[in-house]
N, C-alpha and C positions, 0 to 999 in steps of 0.2 A: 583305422578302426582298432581301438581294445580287445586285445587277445583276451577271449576267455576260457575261464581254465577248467567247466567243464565241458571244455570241446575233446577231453583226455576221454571223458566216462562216454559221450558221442561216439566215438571211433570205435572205442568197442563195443556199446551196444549195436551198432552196426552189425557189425559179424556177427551178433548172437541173437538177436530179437527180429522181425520185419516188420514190427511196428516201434516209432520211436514220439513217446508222446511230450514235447515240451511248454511246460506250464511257467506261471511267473504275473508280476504286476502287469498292470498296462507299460507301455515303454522300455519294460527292463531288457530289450534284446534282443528278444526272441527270434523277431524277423529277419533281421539285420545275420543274426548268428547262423542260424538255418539255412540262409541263402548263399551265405558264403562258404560254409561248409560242406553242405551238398549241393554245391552253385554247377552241376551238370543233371540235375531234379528237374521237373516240371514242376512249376508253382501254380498255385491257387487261392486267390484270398476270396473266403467269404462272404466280405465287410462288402462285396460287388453284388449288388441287388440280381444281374443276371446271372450272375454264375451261381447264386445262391438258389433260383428260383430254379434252376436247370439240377442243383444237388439236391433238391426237397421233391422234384418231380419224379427225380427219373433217378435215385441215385445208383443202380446198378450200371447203368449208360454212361452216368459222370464221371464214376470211377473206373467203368473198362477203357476210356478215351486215353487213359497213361499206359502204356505198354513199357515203361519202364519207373523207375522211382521218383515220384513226384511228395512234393511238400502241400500240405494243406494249410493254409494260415486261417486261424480263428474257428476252429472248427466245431468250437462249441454252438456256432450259428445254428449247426445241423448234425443236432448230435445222433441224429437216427443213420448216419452214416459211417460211425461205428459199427452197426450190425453187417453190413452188406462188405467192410473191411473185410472181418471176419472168414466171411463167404470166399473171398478172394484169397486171404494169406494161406487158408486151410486148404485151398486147393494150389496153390501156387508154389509152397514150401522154402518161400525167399527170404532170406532176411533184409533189410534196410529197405524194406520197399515203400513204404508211407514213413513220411514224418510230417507228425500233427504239432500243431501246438493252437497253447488255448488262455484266457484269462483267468477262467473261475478254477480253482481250485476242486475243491471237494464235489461240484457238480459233474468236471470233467471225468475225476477219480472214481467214482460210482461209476461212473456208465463206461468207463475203459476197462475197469475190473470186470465187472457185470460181462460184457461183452467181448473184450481180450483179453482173458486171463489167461496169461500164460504166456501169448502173445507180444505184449508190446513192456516195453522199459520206459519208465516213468521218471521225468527231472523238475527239477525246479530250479528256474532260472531268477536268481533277485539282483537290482540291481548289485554296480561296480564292487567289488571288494577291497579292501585294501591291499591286497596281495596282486590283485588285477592292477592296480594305477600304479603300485610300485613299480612294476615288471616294465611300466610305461613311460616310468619318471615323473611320474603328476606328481609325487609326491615331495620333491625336491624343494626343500626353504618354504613349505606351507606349513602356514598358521596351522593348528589343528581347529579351531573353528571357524576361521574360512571354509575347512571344508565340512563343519559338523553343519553350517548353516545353509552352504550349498547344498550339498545333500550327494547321492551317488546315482541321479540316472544316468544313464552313458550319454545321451544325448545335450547336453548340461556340460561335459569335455568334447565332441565332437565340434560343437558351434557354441560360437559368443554369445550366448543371449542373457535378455532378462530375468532373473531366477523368480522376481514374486510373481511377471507376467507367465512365468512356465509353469508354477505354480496351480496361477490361480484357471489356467485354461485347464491342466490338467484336473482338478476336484471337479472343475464344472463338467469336463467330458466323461471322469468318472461316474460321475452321479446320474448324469441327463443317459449314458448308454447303460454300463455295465450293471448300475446297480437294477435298474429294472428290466436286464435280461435275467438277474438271479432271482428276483421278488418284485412281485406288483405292490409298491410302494406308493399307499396314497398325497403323501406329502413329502415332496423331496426337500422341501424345507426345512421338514421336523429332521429328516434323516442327517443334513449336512450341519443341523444344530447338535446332533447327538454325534457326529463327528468329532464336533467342535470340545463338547465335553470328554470326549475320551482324549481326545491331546494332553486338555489336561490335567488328565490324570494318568499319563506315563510314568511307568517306573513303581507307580504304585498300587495295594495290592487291590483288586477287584470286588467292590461291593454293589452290588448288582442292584440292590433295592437303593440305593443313595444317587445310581447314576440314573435310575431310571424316573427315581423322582426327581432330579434336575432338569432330564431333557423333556418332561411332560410326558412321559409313555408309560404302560405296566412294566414288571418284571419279564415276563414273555416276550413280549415286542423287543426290551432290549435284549436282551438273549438271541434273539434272535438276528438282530441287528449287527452285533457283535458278530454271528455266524458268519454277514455278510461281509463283514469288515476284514475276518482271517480268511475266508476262501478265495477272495481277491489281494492277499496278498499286499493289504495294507496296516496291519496289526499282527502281531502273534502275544498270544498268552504264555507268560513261561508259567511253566506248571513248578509249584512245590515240592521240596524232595525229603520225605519222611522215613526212608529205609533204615532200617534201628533202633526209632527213637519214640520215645514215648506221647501218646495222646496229644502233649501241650504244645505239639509243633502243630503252627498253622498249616493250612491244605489248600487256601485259594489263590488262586493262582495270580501273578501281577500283570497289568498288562506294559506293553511298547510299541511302538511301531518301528517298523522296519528301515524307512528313510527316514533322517533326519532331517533335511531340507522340508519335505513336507510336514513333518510336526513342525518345524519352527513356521514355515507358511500359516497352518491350523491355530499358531498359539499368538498370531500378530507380530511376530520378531521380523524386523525389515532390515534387521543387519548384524553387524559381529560383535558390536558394541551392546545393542539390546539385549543380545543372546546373551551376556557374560554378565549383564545384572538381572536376569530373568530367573523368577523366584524355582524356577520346573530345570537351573543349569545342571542342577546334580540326574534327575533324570533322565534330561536329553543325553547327557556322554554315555550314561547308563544304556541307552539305545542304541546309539554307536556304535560303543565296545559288543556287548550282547548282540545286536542283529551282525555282525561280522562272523562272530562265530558260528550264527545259524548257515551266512554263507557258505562260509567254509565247509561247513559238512555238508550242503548240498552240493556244490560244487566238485563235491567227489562221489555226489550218488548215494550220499547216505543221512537218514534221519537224522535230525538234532536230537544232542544227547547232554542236554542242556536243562539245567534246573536252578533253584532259587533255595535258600533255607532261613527259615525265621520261626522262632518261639516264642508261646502266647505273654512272654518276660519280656520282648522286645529286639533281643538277642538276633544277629541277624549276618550271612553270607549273602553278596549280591549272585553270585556264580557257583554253581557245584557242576563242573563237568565229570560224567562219568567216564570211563576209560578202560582199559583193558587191566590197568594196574591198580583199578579201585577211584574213590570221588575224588578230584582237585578243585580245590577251595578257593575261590577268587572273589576279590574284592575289588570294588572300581570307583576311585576317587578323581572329580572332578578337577581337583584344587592342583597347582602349578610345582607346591612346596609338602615337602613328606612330611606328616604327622603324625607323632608316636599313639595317637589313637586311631589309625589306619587299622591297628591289626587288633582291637578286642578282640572285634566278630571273629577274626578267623581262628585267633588263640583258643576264646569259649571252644569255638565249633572243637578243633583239633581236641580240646582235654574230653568229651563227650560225645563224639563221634562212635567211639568203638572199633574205628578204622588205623588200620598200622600204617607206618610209613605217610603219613600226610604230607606234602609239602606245598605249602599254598603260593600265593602270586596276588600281587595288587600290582591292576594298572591303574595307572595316574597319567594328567594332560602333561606332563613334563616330558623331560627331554632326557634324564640321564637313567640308564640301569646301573641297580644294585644287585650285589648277592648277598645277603644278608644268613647268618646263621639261621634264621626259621622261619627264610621264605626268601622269594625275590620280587625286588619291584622292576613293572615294567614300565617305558615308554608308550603311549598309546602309537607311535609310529614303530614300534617293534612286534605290536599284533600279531603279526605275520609271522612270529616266533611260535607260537601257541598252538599247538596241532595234535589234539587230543583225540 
């Protein structure tokens, strides 16, 4: 099994919280990490038509049957089993006594605020990182799109299998459970079409009324679609970053998803060869690099602090992470060989910024690092350098 790394922020939310709630895609983990981590817990999975009906009946009974700390898997099944938590931690005064975990994002988050606030410590688990399969040696003499087209769920290095069959059973179980436990969804047809349009258009920035007249729906529907799309944990919006600057910087935000392997599923690529004349190759790495970083910072318990900057002139940084020492300016180029027009974007940015001290960074799919007098370039296998 793949060490994960935050099994670090686990350990201590232990000792400080008695609820510990972990969220994440389908497959990224979750279960596998929980059990092994507090593999002296009583487990529970929901996804068990009896245990489910015996937690919706009765659930004060269901939960007093653990007389010490037990795991609940998928517990958004029954989510009115947060309030009766409650009941129990406030008179109990334990810490690490429940650990939850769940699919939907923002569904679970409501209703674990709502009703443990204060209470429980909140993670999110996405698939593998790059700093996870180093630690493993997955990383040794691969291709970087070998594994941009594999993709990162753990299960995909645990076992041999088929990646378009892992794929395509994954959307479809997507679709057929999770998305119509978040919304009653008249046509999952329409929805896995409107999937299919956001793949692609990865990387690029978010026009709401163009996508929604593509996939046949209002602006609403997609909007909202979209909601369902980030709360599970398979898209993220990078938001815009306009601090300092005048009006003419754009504000909407771009979208990505988070695996690569399933956008290259999503966009018809059935190998590394398609992938690399695929007109969307500069966006996919773009995902790549980007969803690494969101890892990263979850992986240590803390929000992404991750933005995008572009001006209504064209003008444009793929990366602004903010930091303690002010924004770091990153650029992320697909291409193998460094090109002296790698760094407009970030030169613009740096003369107009207003910010001192800049020092920017472009990753590229190559292989060698530079330290250049006005910035460095990285290897996309040295990512793991990057810890903002």
């Amino acid at each position: 099994m793949i060490i994960r790394e935050i099994k670090k922020q686990l350990k201590k939310a232990k000792k400080e919280y008695p609820v510990i709630l972990l969220t994440g895609p389908r497959q990224s983990g979750k279960t596998t990490l929980v059990r092994d981590f507090f593999s002296n817990y009583s487990y529970v999975n929901l996804e068990d038509l009896e245990i489910r009906d015996f937690a919706i009946s009765d659930p004060k009974g269901f939960l007093n049957q653990f007389k010490k700390g037990v795991i609940i898997d998928e517990v958004q099944r029954v989510p009115d089993l947060l309030s009766q938590i409650q009941v129990i931690v406030d008179e109990s005064k334990k810490n690490g006594q429940f650990i939850l975990t769940g699919s939907q994002n923002f569904l679970l988050f409501e209703k674990a605020s709502q009703s443990l606030a204060g209470r429980v410590a909140i993670f999110n688990l996405l698939p593998l990182s790059l700093s996870e399969l180093s630690l493993e040696n997955k990383l040794k003499k691969t291709d970087v799109w070998d594994l941009v087209f594999k993709g990162f769920y753990p299960k995909l290095y645990d076992h041999k299998m088929d990646i378009s069959l892992y794929y395509s059973n994954y959307v479809k179980t997507y679709i057929e459970r999770d998305v119509r436990l978040i919304k009653n969804i008249s046509s999952l047809h329409s929805f896995k079409n409107f999937l299919n349009f956001c793949a692609g258009r990865c990387g690029q920035i978010l026009n709401y009324s163009s996508l929604a007249s593509d996939a046949g729906i209002d602006q609403r529907t997609a909007k909202e679609w979209l909601s369902i799309l980030e709360a599970s944990f398979v898209i993220f919006l990078l938001k815009p970053y306009y601090k300092n600057f005048s009006k003419r910087v754009v504000k909407m935000p771009k979208i990505y998803f988070y695996d690569t392997g399933l956008l290259c599923f999503l966009l018809g690529i059935s190998n590394k060869e398609d992938l690399n004349r695929h007109y969307l190759k500069g966006g996919i790495f773009e995902s790549f690099v980007i969803s690494n970083f969101f890892k990263n910072r979850y992986n240590q318990g803390l929000e992404p602090n991750i933005y995008y900057w572009r001006d209504k002139t064209g003008n444009e940084v793929d990366v602004i992470i903010e930091s303690g020492k002010g924004a770091v300016p990153i650029e992320i180029k697909s291409g193998q060989t460094i090109g002296s027009d790698y760094f407009n974007g970030l030169r613009y940015y740096n003369k107009i910024s207003k910010e001192d001290n800049n020092k920017f960074f472009v990753v590229y799919s190559g292989e060698k690092k530079q330290e250049r007098s006005y910035g460095t370039i990285i290897p996309w296998s040295n990512l793991v350098e990057l810890d903002f």
